[in-house]
C-alpha positions, 0 to 999 in steps of 0.5 A: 591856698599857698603852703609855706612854712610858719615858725610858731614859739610858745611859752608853757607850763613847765610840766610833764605832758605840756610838749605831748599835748601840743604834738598831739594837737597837730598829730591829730588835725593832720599837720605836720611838725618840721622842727620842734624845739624845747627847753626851759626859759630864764624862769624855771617854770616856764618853758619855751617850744619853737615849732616849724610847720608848713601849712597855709594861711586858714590851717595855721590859723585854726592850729593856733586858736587850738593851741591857744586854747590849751591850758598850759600854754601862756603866749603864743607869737608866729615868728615867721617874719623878718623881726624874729632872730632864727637860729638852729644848730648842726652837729655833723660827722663827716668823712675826712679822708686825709687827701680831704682834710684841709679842704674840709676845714677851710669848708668849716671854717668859712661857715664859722662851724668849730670841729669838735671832734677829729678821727683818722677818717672823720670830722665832727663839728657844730655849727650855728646859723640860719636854715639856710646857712646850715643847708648850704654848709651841708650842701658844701660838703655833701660831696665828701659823705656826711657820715651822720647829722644831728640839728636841732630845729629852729629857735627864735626870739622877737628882737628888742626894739 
């Protein structure tokens, strides 16, 4: 069977060991986790953890009946398709040597990222988008020396009819 990859969002219990839970679940079936992502939703006890993974259809099939057989987990929704909004966000360092900075930000700018930082030899901005926006702004300026790189995995919502 084919691998790809599948984003899974879940809506828990806001209480300690929820996240350690299911991490424990995939660690412990041999899957493995891309991104996950946590935080609280609009209602403080409740949170939401969005999850990539790759794994074929029969695996994620079987990882979500587990999941869903959790105690803590309210719903459970693959986001994988087209009617899920995905974003992540990059915060990024890189070298910006003096002959480079221009070009740099002209790269920045494109990508619509904002610099947050600026040093004598480095840059560091943030930028939101897609995956594969985000891989291809790294790829843009991989050539100048990503100095260090922080993303936070995908996030995503259903959109509203």
């Amino acid at each position: 069977m084919e691998t790809k990859k599948y984003t899974l969002t879940m809506l828990v219990e806001n209480e300690p060991g929820v996240t350690a839970r299911i991490t424990g679940l995939f660690a412990g079936r041999g899957y493995n986790i891309e991104t996950i992502c946590g935080a609280p939703t609009a209602n403080p006890k409740m949170s939401r953890i969005t999850i990539t993974t790759l794994a074929n259809p029969l695996m994620l099939e079987q990882c979500m009946k587990q999941i869903k057989r959790l105690v803590n987990v309210i719903k459970l929704r693959d986001m994988t398709g087209e009617e899920a909004v995905k974003r992540e966000m990059a915060l990024v360092c890189v070298k910006a040597e003096p002959e480079n900075k221009e070009k740099i930000q002209q790269i920045i700018t494109a990508f619509q990222g904002k610099i947050v930082d600026k040093g004598e030899q480095h840059y560091i901005f943030e930028v939101t988008g897609d995956e594969l926006t985000v891989d291809a702004l790294l790829g843009e300026l991989a050539p100048f020396g990503i100095k260090k790189l922080a993303r936070s995995g995908v996030l995503a919502l259903y959109r509203e009819p």
